[in-house]
C-alpha positions in Angstrom: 89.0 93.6 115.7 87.2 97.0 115.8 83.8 95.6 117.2 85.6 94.1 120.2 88.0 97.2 120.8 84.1 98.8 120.4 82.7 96.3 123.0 86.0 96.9 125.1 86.6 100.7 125.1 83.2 101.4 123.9 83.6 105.7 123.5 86.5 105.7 123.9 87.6 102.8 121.0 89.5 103.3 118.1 89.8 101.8 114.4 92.1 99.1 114.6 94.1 96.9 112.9 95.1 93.9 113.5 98.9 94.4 114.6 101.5 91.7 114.7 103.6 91.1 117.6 106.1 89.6 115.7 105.2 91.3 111.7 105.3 89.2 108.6 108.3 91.2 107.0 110.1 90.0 110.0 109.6 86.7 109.7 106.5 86.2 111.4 103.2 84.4 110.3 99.8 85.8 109.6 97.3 83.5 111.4 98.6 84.7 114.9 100.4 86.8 116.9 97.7 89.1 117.0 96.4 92.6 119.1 94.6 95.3 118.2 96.6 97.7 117.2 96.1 101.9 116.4 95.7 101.9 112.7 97.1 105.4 112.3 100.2 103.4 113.9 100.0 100.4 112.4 100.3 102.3 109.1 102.6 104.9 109.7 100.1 107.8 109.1 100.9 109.3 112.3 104.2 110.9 113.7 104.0 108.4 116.2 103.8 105.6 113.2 106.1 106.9 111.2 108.8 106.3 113.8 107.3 102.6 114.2 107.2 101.6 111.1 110.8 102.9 110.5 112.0 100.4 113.3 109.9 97.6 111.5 111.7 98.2 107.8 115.4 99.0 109.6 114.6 94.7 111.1 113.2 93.5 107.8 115.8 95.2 105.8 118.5 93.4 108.1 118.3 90.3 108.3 119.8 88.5 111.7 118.6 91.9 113.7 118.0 91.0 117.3 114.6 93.4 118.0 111.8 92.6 120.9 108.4 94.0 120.7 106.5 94.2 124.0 103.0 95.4 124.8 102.1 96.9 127.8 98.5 96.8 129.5 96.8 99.1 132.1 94.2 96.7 132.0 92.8 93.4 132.1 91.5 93.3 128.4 94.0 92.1 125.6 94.6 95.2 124.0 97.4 97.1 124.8 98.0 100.6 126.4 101.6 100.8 124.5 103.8 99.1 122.6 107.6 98.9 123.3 110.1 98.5 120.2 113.3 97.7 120.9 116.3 96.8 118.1 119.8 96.3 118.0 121.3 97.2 115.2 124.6 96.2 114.3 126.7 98.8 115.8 125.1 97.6 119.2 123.6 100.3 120.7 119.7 99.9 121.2 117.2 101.6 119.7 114.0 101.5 121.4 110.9 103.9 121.6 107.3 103.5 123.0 103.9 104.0 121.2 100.7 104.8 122.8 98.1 102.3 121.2 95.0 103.1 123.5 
């Protein structure tokens, strides 16, 4: 992933992960699903990922959770300027937030 965000970006690439669209916690599979994805985010090392990865434990933790996870390009490459995280949790108001990933 981080020689083709390299090839992409080039100075101004990042270290990547390989984020999942739909993450394994959540019910979604390792093989695909794939984008390049901040790592800080990805991890939760940043502000910014904290706040991510809180969204991504509140839909593993509950099961059923309706939740969408859109990227958004400024581009025509496949990674992602931001993410968009949206969930519903059960008391039906929607929580959603936007990451920067570029």
């Amino acid at each position: 992933v981080n020689a083709s965000v390299k090839r992409v970006l080039g100075a101004k690439a990042f270290t990547a992960d390989k984020g999942h669209f739909l993450g394994p916690a959540s019910g979604g599979v390792l093989d695909i699903n794939l984008f390049p994805q901040r790592r800080e985010l990805n991890r939760g090392w940043s502000p910014e990922g904290k706040r991510f990865r809180r969204m991504e434990r509140y839909v593993a933790e509950h099961a059923g959770t309706f939740f969408y996870h859109r990227p958004q390009y400024d581009d025509d490459t496949w990674i992602p300027n931001s993410l968009e995280y949206g969930v519903l949790p059960a008391d039906a108001a929607w929580w959603v937030d936007t990451f920067k990933n570029k």
